[in-house]
PAZAPA-4460 file (N, C-alpha, C; in steps of 0.05 Angstrom, whole numbers, plus 32768, in hexadecimal, padded with zeros to 4 digits):
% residues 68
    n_x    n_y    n_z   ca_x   ca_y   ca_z    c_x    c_y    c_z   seq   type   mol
   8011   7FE8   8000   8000   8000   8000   8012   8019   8000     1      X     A
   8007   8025   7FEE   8019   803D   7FE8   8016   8057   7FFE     2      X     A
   8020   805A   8011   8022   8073   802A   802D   808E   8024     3      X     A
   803A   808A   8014   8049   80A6   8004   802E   80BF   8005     4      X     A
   8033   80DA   800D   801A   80F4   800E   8027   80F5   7FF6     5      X     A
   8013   80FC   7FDE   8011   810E   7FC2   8013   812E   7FD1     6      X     A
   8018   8138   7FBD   8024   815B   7FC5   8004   816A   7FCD     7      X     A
   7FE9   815F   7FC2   7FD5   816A   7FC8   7FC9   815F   7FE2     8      X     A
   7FD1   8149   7FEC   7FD3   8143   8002   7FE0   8153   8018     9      X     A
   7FFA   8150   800F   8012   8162   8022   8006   817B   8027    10      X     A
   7FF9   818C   8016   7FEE   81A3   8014   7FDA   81AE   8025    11      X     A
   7FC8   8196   801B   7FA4   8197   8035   7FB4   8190   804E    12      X     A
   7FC6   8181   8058   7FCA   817E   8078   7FDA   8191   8089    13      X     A
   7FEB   8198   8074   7FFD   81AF   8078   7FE3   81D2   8083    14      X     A
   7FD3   81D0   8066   7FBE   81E7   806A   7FB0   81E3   8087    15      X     A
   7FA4   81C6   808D   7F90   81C1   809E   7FA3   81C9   80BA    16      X     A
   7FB9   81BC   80BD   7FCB   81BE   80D3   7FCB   81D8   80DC    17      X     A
   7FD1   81E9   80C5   7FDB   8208   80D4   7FC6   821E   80D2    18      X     A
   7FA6   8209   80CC   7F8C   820F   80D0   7F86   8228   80C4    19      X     A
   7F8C   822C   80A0   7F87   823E   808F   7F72   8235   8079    20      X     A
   7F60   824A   8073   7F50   823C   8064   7F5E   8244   8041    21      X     A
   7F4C   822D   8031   7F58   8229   8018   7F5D   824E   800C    22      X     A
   7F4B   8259   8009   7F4D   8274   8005   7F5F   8285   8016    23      X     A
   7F65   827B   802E   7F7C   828D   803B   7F92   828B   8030    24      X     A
   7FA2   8267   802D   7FB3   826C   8022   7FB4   826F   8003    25      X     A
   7F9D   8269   7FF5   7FA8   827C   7FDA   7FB2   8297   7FD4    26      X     A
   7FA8   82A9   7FE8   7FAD   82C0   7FF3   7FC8   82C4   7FF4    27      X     A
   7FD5   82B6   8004   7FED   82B8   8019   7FFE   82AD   7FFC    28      X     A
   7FF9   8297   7FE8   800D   828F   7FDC   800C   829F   7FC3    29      X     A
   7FF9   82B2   7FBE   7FF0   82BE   7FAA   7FE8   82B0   7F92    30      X     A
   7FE1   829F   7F89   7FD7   828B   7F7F   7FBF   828C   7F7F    31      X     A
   7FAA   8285   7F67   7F8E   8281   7F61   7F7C   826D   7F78    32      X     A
   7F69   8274   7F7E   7F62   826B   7FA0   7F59   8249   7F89    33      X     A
   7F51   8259   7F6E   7F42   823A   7F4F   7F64   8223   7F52    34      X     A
   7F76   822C   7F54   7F91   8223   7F52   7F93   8214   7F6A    35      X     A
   7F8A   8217   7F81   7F98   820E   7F9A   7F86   81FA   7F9A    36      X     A
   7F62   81F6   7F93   7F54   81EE   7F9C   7F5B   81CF   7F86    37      X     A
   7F61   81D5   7F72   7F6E   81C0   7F5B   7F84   81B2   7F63    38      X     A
   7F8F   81BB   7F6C   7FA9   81AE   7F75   7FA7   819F   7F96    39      X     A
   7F9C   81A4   7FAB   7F82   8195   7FB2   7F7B   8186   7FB7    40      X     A
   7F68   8184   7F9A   7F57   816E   7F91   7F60   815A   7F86    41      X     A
   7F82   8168   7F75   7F90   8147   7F6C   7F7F   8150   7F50    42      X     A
   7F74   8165   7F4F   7F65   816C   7F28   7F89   8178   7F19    43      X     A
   7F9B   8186   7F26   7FB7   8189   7F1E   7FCB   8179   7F33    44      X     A
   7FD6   816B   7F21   7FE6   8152   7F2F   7FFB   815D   7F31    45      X     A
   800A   816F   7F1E   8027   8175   7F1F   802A   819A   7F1C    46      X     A
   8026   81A0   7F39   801E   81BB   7F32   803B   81C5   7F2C    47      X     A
   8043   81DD   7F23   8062   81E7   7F1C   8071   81F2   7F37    48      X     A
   8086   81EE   7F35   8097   81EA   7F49   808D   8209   7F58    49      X     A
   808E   8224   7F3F   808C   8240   7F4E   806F   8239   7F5F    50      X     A
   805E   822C   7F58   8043   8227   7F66   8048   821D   7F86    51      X     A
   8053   8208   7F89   805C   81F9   7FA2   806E   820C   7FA7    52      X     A
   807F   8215   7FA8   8093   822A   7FAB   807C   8240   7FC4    53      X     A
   806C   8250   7FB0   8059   825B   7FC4   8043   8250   7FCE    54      X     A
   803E   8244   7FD2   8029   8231   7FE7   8039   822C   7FFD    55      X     A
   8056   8221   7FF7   806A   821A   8014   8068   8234   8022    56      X     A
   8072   824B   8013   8079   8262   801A   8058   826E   802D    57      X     A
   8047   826A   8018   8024   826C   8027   8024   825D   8040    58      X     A
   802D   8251   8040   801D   823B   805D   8036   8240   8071    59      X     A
   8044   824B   8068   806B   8250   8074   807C   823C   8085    60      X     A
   807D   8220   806E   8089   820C   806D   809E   8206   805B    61      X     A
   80AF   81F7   805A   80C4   81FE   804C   80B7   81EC   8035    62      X     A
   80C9   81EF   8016   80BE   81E4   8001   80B9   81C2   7FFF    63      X     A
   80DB   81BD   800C   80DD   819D   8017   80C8   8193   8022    64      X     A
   80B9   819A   8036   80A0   8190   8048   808A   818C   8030    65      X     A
   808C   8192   8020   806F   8197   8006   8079   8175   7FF8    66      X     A
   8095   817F   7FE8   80A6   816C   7FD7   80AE   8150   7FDC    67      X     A
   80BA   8151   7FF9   80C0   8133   7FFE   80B1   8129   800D    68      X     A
***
């Protein structure tokens, strides 16, 4: 059984943990609130690196914590 978090995983627990809602941190990462909620959902599987870049920076985690 595969245990590995996908990055939209990493994302929602990371968000839920530091108890921001989806629209806050689109805000914070400057990023489309349509963008965050896609990536998510696992509707964008491989979002671009500048994307994860600011979402780490949004949620103010380092990029590694998203990536590995």
């Amino acid at each position: 059984m595969n245990r590995v978090k996908t990055i939209d995983q990493k994302i929602k627990s990371w968000r839920k943990k530091k108890e921001i809602t989806q629209d806050a941190l689109a805000k914070k990462a400057d990023i489309p609130y349509t963008t965050l909620v896609k990536i998510e959902s696992d509707v964008i599987q491989n979002p671009s690196l500048q994307t994860i870049t600011k979402v780490a920076k949004g949620l103010g985690v380092f990029l590694d914590d998203l990536v590995k």
